[in-house]
N, C-alpha and C positions, 0 to 999 in steps of 0.2 A: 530239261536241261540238267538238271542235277548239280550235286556238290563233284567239285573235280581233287582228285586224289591231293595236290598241292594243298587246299584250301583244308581238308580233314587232318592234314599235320599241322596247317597253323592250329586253327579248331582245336587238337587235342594238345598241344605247345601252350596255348594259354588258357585253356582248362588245367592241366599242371600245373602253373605258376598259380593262378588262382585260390586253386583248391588243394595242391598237393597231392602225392601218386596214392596215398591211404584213403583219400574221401572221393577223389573220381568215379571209383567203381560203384560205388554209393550212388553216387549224383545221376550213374550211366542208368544205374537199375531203377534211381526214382523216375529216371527223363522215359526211359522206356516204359514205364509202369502207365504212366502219365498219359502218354501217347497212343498206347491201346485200349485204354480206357475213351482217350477222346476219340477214336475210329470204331469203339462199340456204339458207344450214343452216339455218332454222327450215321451209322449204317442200321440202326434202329429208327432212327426218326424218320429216312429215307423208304423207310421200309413201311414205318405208317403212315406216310403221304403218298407212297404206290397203292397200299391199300385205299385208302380215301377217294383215289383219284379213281381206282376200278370199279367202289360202290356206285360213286357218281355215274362215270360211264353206263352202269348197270340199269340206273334209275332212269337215265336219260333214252334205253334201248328200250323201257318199259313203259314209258309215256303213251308211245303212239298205240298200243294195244290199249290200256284203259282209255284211251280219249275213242277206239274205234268201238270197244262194249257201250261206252256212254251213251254215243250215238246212237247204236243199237236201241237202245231203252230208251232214247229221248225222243226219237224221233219221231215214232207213233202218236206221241203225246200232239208234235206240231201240225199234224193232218189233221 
């Protein structure tokens, strides 16, 4: 949906009044600083729960071969 063009001139109309046009740019640079910061750590953690989730997957395509050696080896034993 997004911010619609009206609403970015109130938005910066009372950032103005607030803060004044010498510390805005300031505040622009902190809010941005801020915000890419929070989309690195959120696209890192995303990225080690893909991994996690691939081990898994890994572990679980690996099961049925060691339960099929086991067998292999156990099964002489039960004759």
């Amino acid at each position: 949906m997004g911010i619609q063009p009206m609403e970015w001139v109130l938005i910066i109309v009372v950032g103005l009044l607030l803060f004044g046009p010498k510390k805005l740019p300031e505040l622009g640079r902190s809010l941005g600083k801020a915000a890419r910061e929070f989309k690195e750590a959120t696209s890192g953690l995303l990225k080690e729960l893909e991994e996690k989730k691939s081990d898994q997957m890994q572990t679980k395509e690996d099961r049925p071969v060691e339960l099929k050696e086991k067998e292999k080896t156990t099964r002489p034993e039960l004759k």
